[in-house]
N, C-alpha and C positions, 0 to 999 in steps of 0.2 A: 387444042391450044391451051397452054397454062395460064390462069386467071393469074396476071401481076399483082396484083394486090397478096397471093400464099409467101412469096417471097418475104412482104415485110412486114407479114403477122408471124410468121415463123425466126425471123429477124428478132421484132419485141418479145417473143415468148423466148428466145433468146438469151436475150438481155435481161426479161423478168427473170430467167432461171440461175446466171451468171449473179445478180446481187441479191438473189435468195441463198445462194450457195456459198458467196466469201463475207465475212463479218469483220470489221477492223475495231479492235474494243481500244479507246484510249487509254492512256496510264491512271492508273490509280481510279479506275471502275471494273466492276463486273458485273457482267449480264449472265442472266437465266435463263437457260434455252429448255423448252417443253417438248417433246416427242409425243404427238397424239395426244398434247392433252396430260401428260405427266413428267414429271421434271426428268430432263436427261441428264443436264449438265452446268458447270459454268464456265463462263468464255473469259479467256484472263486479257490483259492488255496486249493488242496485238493481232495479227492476221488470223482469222480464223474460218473453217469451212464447216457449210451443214448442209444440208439435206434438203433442198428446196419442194415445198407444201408438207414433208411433215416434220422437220424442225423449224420452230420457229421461239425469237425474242421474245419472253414472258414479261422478265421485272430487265429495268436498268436500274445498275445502284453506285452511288459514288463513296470509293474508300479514304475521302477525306475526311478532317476532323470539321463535324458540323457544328455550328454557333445555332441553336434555337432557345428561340425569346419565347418567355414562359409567363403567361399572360399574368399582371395583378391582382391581387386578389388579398378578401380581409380576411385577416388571424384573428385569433381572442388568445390573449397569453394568458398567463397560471395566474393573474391576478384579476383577471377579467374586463382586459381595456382592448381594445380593438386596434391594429394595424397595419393599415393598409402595407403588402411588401409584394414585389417582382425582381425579378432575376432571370437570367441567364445560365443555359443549360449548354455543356460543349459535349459534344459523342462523334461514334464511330463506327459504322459498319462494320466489323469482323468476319460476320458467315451471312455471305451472299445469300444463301438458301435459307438459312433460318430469319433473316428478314424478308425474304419474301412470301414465304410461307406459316412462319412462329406470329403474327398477326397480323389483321389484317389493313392494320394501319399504324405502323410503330410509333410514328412521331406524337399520332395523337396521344396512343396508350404513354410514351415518355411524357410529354406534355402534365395527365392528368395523374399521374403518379408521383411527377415531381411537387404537384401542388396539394395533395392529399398528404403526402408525406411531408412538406413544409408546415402545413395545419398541424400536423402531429407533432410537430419537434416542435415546434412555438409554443403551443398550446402546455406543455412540459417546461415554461419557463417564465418568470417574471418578466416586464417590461424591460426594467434595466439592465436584465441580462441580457436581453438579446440584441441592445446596442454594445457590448460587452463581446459575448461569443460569437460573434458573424461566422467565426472560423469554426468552431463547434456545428452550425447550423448548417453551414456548407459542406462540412465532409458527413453529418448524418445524412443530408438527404444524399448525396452522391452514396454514401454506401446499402442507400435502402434502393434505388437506381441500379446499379449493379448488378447485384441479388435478382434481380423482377428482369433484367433485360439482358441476362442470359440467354434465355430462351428466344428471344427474338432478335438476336444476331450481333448484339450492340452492345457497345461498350460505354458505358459512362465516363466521362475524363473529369470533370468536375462539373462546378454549380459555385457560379457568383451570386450573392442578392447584392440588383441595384438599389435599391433602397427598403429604405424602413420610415415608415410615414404613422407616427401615431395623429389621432386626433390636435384638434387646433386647442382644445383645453387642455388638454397632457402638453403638449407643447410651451405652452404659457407657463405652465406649475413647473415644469422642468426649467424652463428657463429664468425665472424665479430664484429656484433652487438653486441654480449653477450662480445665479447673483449674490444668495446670501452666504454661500459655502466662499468665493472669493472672499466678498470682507470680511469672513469669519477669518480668515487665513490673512489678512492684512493686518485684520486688528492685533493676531496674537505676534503678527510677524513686528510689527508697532510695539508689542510691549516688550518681546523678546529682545527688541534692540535697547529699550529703555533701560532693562533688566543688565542685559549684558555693559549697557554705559555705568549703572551705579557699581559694578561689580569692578569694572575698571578702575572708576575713579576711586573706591576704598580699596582695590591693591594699591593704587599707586599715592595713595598717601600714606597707608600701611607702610608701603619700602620708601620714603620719602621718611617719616617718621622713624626707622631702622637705620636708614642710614646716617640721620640724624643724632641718633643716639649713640652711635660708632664712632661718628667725628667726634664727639663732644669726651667720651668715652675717652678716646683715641690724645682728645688736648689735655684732657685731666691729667693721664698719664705721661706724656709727654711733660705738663708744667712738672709734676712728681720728679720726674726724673731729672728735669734742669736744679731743680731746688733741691734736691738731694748732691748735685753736682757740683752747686754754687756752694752748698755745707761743704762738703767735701772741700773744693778747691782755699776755703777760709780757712779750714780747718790746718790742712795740711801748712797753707802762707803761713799760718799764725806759730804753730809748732815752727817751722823753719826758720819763722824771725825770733821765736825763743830760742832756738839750738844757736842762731849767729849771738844773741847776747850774752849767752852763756857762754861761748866760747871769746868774746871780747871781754868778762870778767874776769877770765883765765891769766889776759892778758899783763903784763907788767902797765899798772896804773889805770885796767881797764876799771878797777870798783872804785877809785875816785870819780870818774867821767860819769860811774857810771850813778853817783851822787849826786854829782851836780847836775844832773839831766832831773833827776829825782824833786831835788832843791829846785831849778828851774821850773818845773811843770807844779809843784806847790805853789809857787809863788804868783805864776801863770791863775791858777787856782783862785786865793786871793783875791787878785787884782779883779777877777771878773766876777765876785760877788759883791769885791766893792761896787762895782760898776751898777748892777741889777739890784741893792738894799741897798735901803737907807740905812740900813742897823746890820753891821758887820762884828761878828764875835771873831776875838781875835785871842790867842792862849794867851794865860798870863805867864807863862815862863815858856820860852823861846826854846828853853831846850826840850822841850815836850817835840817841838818839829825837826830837830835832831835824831830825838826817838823815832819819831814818825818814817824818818831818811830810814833811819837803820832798819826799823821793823821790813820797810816795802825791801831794801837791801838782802834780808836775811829770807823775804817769802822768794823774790827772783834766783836764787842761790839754790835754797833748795828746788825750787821747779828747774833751773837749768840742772841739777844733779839726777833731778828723775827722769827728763830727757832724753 
């Protein structure tokens, strides 16, 4: 009679040999499968079958991009002040096997390589530089990462630093600094403006004054030109009332009229220095103002003859 219990050992050894045999790898991982102890193969994402007792799962690894935090830690930079800095390292599995084999702990060896190498690119630089070049410090240490973790399967993608922490006295002196650089920069920005108002204000009395002297300039020449205009326009009235006398001399009877205008305006004469002295000279012979008629007669004749 068959012992019922061979059925359901035979059953489980079954079942053990059925999920030692099919392997399902999710996306975006690869496992390392070992054949007695030496590496056979890697399993990609997906169904996969092996050899139950003598292949088996060595490393699991995931081919995402991993985020590891990279402990803080103190610098001494090129001028010899201490500070404290930590960052963040991003990488990538690439070859399955060389990370599970190329060492024997990768993340550590990333780890203390990124921090060795952070000392060294710091240590190569002033304080203020290195609040300055963060982007310089992150792509040295990503390229000295790279280089080193070749061989162990990984890819470096980069390297942030979270911060940069100098001491509490470099802090103070910096912040200091940054107070007296502002009102260095206010005060000249203060005179600057004072500067530029004086410069203002003597342009614009400069062309305040220019144009000053343009108008003025401008009247002179103008009065010039009315006064030369008003000559002008006398000049010519005056001739014109000489040419009308002259030609009323011409006239039949025009040189007696034009005596008695003569006679007239002497006597006119007269009367009004009687008016203004007491002591009026007067010719002794009458016909002297006769003569007088004739002489003024004889100057308007010729002037209307030169006319």
């Amino acid at each position: 009679m068959i012992d019922p219990t061979i059925p359901i050992v035979l059953l489980v050894i079954a079942a053990v040999v059925i999920v030692q045999s099919f392997k399902v790898v999710p996306q975006q991982n690869a496992w390392i499968v070992e054949r007695l102890g030496r590496y056979h193969g890697t399993l990609t994402a997906g169904l996969n079958i092996l050899i139950p007792f003598l292949d088996k799962v060595a490393y699991k690894h995931s081919l995402k991009e991993i985020p590891l935090d990279v402990p803080s830690q103190v610098c001494i930079t090129k001028d010899n002040t201490q500070l404290t800095v930590d960052g963040i390292l991003y990488f990538q599995v690439t070859d399955a096997m060389r990370a599970s084999y190329g060492a024997s702990n990768y993340i550590v060896a990333i780890t203390q390589l990124a921090q060795t190498t952070l000392r060294s690119v710091i240590g190569r630089m002033e304080l203020d530089r290195t609040f300055e070049e963060r982007g310089i410090i992150n792509s040295s240490v990503v390229q000295a990462l790279d280089e080193a973790a070749l061989n162990w399967g990984v890819k470096v993608l980069r390297y942030e630093i979270k911060d940069l922490t100098p001491p509490h006295v470099i802090l103070h002196a910096m912040q200091a600094q940054i107070t007296a650089e502002r009102e260095k920069r206010a005060l000249i920005a203060a005179s600057e403006g004072r500067r530029q108002e004086q410069i203002n204000i003597a342009t614009g009395e400069r062309e305040a004054s220019i144009a000053r002297s343009e108008g003025e300039k401008q009247a002179e020449i103008n009065k010039a030109e009315g006064q030369a205009a008003a000559i002008t326009a006398v000049a010519e009235a005056t001739a014109d009332a000489i040419r009308k006398i002259a030609a009323s001399i011409e006239l039949p009877g025009g040189a007696q009229a034009v005596q008695l205008k003569v006679a007239e305006r002497a006597i006119e004469a007269y009367a009004h220095l009687a008016q203004k002295n007491n002591t009026m000279i007067v010719p002794g012979n009458m016909s002297e103002v006769a003569g007088l008629i004739g002489t003024a007669m004889a100057l308007m004749k010729s002037s209307a003859h030169r006319v």
